[in-house]
N, CA, C and O of each residue as an XYZ file, in Angstrom:
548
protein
N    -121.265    -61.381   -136.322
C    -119.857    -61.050   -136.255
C    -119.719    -59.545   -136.018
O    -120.447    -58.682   -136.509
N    -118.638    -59.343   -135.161
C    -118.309    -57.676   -134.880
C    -117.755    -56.721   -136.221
O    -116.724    -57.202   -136.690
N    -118.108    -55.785   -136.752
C    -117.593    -55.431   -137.739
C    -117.275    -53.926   -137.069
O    -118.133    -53.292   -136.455
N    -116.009    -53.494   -137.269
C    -115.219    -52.287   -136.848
C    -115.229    -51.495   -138.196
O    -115.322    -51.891   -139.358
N    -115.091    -50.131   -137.608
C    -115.089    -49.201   -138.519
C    -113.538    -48.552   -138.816
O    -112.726    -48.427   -137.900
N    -113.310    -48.249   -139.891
C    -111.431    -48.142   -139.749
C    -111.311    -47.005   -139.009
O    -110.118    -46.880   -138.732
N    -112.014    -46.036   -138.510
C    -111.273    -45.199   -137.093
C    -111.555    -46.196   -136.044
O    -110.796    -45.952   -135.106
N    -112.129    -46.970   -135.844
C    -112.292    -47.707   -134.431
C    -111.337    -48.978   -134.533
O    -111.161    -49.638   -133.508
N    -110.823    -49.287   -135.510
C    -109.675    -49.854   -136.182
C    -108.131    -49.219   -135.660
O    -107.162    -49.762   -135.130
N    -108.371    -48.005   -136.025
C    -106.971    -47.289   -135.631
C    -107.047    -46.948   -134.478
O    -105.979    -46.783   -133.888
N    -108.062    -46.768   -133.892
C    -107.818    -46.683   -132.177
C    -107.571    -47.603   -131.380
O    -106.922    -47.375   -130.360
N    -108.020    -48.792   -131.669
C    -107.555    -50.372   -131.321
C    -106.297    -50.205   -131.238
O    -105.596    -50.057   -130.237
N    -105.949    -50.242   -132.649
C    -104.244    -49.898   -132.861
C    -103.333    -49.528   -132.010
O    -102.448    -50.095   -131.370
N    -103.796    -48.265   -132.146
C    -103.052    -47.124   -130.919
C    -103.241    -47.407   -129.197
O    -102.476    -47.177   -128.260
N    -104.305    -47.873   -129.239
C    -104.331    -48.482   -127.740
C    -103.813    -49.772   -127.300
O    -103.673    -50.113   -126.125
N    -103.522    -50.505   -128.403
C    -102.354    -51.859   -128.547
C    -101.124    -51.176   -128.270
O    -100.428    -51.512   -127.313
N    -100.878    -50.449   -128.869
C     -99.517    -50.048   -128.550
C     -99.167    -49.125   -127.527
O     -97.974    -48.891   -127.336
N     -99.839    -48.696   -127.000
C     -99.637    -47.324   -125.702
C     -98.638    -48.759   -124.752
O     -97.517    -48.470   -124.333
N     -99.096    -49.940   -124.561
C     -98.246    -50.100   -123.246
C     -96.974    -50.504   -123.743
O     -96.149    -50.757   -122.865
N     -96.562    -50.645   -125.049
C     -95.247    -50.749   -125.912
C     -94.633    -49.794   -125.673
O     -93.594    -49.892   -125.021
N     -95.118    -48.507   -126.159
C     -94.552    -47.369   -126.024
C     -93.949    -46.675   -124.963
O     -92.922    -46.003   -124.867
N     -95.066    -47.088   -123.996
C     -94.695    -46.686   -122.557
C     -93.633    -47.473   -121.809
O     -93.082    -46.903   -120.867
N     -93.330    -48.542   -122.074
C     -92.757    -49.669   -121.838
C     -91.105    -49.412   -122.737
O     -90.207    -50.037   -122.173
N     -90.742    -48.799   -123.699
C     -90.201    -48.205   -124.559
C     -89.451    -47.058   -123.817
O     -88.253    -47.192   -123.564
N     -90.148    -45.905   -123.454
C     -90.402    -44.690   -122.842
C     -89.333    -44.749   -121.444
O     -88.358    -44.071   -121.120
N     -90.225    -46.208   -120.653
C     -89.789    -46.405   -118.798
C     -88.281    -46.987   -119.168
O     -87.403    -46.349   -118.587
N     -87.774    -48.092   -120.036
C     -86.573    -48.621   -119.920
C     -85.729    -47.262   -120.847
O     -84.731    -47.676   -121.436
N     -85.977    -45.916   -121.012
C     -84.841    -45.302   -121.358
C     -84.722    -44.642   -119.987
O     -83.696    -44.542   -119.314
N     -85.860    -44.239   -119.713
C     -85.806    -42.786   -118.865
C     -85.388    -43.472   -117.003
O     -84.967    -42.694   -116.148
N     -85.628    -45.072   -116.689
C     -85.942    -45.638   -115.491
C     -84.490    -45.735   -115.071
O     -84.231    -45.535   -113.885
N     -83.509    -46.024   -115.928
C     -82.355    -46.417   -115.353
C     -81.464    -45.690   -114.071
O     -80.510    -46.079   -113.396
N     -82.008    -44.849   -114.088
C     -82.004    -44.107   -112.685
C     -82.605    -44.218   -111.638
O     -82.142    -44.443   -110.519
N     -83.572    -44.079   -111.927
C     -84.409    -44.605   -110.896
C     -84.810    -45.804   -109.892
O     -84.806    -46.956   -110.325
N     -85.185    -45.512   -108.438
C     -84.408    -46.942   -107.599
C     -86.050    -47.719   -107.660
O     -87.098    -47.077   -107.596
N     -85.987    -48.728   -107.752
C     -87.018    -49.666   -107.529
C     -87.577    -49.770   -106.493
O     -86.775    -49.528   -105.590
N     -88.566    -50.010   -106.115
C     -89.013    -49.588   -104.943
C     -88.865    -51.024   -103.629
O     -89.178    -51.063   -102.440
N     -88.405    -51.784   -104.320
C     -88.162    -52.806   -103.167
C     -86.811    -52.783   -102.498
O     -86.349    -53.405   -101.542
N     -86.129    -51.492   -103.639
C     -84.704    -51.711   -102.928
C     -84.752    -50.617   -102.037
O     -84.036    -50.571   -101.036
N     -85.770    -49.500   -102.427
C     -85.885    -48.239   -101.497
C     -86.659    -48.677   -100.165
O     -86.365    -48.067    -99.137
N     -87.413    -49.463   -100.116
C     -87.992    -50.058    -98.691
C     -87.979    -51.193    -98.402
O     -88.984    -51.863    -98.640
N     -86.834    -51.789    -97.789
C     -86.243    -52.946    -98.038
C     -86.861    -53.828    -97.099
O     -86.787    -53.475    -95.922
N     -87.532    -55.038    -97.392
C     -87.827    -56.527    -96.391
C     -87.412    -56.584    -95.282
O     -86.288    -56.109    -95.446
N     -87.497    -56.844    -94.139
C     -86.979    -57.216    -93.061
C     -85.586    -56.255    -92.777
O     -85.514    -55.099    -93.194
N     -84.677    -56.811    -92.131
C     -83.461    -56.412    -91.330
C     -82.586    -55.961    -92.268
O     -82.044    -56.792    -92.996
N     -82.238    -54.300    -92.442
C     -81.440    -53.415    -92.866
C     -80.103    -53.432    -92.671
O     -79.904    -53.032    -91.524
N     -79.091    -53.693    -93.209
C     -77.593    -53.331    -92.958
C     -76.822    -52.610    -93.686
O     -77.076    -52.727    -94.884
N     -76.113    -52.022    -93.479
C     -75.886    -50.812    -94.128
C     -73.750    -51.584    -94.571
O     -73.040    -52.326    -93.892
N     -73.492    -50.931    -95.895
C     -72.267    -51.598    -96.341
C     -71.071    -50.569    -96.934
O     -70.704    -50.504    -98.107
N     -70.561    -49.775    -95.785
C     -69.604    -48.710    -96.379
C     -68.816    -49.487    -97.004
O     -68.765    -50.627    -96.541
N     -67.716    -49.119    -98.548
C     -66.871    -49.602    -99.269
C     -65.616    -49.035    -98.612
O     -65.460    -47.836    -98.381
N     -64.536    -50.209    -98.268
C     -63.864    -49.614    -97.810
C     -63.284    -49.803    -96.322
O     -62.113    -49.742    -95.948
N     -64.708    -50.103    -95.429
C     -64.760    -50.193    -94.331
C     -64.853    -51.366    -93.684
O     -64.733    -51.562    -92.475
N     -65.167    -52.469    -94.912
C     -65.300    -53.978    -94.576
C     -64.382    -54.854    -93.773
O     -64.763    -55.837    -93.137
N     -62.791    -54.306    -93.869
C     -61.990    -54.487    -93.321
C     -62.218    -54.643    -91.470
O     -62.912    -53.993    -90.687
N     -61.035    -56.120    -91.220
C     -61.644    -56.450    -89.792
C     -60.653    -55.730    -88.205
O     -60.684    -55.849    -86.981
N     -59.601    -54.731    -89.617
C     -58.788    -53.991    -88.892
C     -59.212    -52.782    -88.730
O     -58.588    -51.963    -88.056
N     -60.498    -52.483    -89.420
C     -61.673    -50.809    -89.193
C     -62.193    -51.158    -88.120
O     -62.511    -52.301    -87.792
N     -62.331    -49.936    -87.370
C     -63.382    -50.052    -86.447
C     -64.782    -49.866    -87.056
O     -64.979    -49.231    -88.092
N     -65.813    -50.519    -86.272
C     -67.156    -50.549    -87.055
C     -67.708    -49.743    -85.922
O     -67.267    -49.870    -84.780
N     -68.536    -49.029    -86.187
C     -69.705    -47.692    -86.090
C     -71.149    -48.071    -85.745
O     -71.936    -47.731    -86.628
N     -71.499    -48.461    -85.078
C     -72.514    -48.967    -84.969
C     -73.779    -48.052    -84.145
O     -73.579    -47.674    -82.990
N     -74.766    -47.819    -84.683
C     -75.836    -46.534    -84.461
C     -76.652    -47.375    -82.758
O     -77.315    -48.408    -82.668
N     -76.380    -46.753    -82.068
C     -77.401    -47.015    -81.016
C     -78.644    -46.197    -80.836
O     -78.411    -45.005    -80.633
N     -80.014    -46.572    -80.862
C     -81.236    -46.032    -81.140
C     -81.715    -46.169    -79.102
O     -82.738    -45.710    -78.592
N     -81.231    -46.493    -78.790
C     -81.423    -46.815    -77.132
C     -81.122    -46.024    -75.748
O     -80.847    -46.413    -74.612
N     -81.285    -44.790    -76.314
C     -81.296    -43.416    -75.879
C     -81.514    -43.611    -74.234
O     -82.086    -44.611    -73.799
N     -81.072    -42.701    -73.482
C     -81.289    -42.602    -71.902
C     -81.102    -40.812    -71.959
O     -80.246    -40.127    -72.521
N     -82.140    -40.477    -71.233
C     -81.886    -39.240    -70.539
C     -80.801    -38.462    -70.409
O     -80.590    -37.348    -70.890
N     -79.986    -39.278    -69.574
C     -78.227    -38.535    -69.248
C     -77.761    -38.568    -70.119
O     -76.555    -38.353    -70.002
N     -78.202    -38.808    -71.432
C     -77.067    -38.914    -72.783
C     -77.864    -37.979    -73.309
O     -78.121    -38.483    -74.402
N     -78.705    -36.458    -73.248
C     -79.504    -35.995    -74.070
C     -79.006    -34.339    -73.700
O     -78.791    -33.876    -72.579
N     -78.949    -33.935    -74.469
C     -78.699    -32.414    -74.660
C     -79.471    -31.767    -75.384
O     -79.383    -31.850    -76.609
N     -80.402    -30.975    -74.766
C     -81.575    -30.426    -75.615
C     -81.077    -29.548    -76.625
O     -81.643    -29.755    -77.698
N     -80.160    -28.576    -76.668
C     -79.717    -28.381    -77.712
C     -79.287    -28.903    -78.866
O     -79.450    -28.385    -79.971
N     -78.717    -29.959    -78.632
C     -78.395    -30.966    -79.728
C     -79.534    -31.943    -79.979
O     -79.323    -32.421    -81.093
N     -80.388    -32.341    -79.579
C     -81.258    -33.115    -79.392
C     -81.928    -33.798    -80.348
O     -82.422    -32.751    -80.766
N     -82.488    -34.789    -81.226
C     -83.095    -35.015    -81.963
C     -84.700    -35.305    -81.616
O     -84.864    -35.376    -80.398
N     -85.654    -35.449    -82.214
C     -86.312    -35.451    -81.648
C     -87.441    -36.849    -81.065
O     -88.521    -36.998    -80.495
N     -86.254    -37.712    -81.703
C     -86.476    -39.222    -80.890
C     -85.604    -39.275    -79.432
O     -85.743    -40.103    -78.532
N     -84.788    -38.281    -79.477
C     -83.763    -38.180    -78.373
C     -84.956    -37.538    -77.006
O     -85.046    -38.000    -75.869
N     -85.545    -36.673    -77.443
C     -86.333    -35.708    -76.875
C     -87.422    -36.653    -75.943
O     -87.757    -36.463    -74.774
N     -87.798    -37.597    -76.757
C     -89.020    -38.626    -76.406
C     -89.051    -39.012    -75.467
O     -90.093    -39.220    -74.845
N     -87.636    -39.288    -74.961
C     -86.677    -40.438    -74.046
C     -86.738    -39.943    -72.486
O     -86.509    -40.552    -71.441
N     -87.233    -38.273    -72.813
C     -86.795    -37.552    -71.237
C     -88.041    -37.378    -70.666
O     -89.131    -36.993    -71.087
N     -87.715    -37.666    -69.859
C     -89.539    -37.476    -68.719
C     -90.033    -36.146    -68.839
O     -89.275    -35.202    -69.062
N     -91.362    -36.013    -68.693
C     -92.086    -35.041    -68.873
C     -92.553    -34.406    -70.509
O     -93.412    -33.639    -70.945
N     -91.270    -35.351    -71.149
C     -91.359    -34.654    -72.469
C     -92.246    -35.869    -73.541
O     -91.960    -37.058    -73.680
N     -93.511    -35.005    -74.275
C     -94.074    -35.444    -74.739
C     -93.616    -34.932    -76.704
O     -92.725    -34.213    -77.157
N     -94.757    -35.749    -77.389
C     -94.766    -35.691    -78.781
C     -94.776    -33.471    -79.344
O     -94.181    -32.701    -80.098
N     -95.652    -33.467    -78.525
C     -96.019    -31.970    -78.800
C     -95.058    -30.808    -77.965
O     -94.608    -29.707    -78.281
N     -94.997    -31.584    -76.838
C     -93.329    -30.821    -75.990
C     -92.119    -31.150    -77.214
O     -91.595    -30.044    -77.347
N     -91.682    -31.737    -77.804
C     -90.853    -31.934    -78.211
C     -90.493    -31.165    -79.629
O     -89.467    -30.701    -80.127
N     -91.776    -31.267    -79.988
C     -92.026    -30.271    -81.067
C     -91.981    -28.949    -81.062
O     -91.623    -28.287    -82.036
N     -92.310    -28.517    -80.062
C     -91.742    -27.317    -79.506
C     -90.694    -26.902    -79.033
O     -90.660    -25.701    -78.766
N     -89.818    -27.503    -78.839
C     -88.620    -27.416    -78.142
C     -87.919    -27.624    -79.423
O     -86.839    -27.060    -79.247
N     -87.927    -27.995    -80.314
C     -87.378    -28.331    -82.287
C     -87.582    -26.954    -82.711
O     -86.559    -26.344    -83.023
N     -88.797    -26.280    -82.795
C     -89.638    -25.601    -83.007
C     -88.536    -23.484    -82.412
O     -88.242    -22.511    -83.107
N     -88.392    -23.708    -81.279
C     -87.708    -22.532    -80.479
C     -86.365    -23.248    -80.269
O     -85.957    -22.870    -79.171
N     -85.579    -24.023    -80.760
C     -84.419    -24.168    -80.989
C     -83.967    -23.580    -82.823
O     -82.901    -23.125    -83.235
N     -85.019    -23.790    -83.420
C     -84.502    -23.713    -84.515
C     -84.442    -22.142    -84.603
O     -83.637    -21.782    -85.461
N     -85.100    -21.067    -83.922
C     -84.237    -19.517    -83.819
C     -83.465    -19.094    -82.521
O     -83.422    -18.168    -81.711
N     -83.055    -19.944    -82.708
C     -81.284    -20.166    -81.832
C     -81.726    -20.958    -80.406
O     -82.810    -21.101    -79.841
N     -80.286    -21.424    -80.089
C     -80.368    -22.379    -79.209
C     -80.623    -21.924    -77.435
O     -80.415    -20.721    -77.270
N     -81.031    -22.683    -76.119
C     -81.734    -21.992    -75.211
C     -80.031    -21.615    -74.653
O     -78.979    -22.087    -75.085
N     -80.204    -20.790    -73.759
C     -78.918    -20.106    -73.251
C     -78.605    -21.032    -71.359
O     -77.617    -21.560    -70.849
N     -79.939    -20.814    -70.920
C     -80.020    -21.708    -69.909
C     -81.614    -22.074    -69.574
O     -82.539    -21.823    -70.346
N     -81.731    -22.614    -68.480
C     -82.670    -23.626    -67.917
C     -84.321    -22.458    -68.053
O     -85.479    -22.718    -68.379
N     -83.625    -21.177    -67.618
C     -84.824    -19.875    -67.482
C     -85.158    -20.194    -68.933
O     -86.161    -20.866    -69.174
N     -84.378    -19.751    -69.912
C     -84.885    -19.407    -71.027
C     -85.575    -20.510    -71.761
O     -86.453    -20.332    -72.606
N     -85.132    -21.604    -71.393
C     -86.011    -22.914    -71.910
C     -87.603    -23.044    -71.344
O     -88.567    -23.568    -71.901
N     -87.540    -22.554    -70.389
C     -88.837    -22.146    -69.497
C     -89.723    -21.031    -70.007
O     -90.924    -20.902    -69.770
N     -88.990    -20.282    -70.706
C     -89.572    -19.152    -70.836
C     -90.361    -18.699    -72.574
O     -91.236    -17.962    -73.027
N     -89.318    -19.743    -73.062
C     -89.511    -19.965    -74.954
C     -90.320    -20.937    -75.252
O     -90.863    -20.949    -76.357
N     -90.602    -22.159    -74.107
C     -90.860    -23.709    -74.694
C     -92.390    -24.034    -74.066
O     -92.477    -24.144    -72.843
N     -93.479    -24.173    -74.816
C     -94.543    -23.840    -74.221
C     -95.208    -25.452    -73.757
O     -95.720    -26.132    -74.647
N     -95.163    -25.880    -72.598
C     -95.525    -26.856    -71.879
C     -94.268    -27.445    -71.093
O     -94.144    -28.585    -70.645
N     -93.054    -26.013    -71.020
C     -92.237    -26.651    -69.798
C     -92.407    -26.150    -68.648
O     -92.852    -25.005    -68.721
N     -92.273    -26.452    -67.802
C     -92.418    -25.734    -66.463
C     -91.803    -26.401    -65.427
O     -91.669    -27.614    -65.594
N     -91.311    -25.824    -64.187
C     -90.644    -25.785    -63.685
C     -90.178    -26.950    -63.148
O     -88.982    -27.241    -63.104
N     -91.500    -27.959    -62.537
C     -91.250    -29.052    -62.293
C     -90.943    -29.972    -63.735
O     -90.592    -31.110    -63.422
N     -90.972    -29.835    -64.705
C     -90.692    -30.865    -65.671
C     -89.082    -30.406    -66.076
O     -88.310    -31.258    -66.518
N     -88.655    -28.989    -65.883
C     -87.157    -28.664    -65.645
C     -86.419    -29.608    -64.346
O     -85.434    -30.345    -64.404
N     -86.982    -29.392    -63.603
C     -86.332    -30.135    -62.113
C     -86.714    -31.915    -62.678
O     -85.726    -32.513    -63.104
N     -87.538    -32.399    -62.680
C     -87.466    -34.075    -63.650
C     -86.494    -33.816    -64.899
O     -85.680    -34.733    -64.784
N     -86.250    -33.317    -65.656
C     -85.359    -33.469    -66.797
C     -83.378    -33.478    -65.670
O     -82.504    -34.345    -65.703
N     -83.413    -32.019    -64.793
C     -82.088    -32.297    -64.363
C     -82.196    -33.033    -63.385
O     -81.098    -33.019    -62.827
N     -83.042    -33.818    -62.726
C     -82.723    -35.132    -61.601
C     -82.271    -36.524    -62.924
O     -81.336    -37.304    -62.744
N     -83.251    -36.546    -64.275
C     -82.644    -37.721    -64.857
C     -81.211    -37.618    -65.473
O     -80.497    -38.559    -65.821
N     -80.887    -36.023    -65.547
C     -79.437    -35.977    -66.172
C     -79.634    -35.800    -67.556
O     -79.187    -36.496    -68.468
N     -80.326    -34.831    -67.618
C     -80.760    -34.516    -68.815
C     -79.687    -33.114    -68.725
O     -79.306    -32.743    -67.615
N     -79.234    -32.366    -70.015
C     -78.823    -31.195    -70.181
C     -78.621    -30.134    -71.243
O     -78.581    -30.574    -72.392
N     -78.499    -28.966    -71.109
C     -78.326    -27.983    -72.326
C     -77.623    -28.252    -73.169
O     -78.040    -28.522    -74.295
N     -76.314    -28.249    -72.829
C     -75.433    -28.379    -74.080
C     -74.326    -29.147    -73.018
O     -74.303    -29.184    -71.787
N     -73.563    -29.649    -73.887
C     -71.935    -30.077    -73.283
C     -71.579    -30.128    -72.021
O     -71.205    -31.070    -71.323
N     -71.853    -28.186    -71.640
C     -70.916    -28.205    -70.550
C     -71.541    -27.779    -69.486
O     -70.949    -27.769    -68.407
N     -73.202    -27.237    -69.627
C     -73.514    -27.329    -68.609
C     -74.458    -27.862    -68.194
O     -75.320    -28.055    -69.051
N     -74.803    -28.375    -66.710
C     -74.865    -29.179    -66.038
C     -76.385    -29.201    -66.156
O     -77.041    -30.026    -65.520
């Protein structure tokens, strides 16, 4: 038969109870905290403004289906960026990269700040209708 010694007794003890405690511990401190199946959710995402359910709201709906002529490198995101010919993962990053200490002024200076544009990938960006900002062309 096993015979325990009363410190190896009280450590039993105490190690019986650690997942009580902890368990004790998580339901005060957790109630905040999001569960993780609701933070990365199964299958197909929909999103539920309060408020907006109404069939007299207009609904908002995110298009991820980007084209060229809809892209303004200034504004640009950088899934937006992906979308335009010539422009790669590491072009794009660069162009994030020398936008973020201020935005290009025109086509030269994008040429001149953005390291893997060049001239012909300027002339492919404005044949697909790609552009700076808003208003110019």
């Amino acid at each position: 038969m096993l015979e325990l010694t009363e410190q190896e007794m009280r450590q039993g003890r105490v190690l019986a109870a650690l997942p009580l405690v902890f368990g004790l511990i998580w339901s005060i401190l957790a109630p905040g905290l999001v569960q993780l199946s609701n933070a990365v959710p199964a299958g197909k995402a929909s999103i539920s403004i309060p408020g907006l359910d109404r069939p007299d709201q207009p609904v908002v709906v995110e298009n991820h289906n980007f084209k060229p002529d809809h892209v303004f490198i200034n504004n640009a995101t950088f899934e937006q960026l992906l979308v335009c010919p010539g422009i790669g993962t590491a072009t794009a990053r660069n162009i994030l990269l020398e936008r973020s200490y201020g935005q290009f002024a025109d086509w030269r200076d994008l040429n001149d700040r953005v390291k893997g544009i060049s001239e012909t990938k300027i002339e492919k960006l404005r044949e697909a209708g790609v552009r700076l900002n808003h208003e110019t062309p």
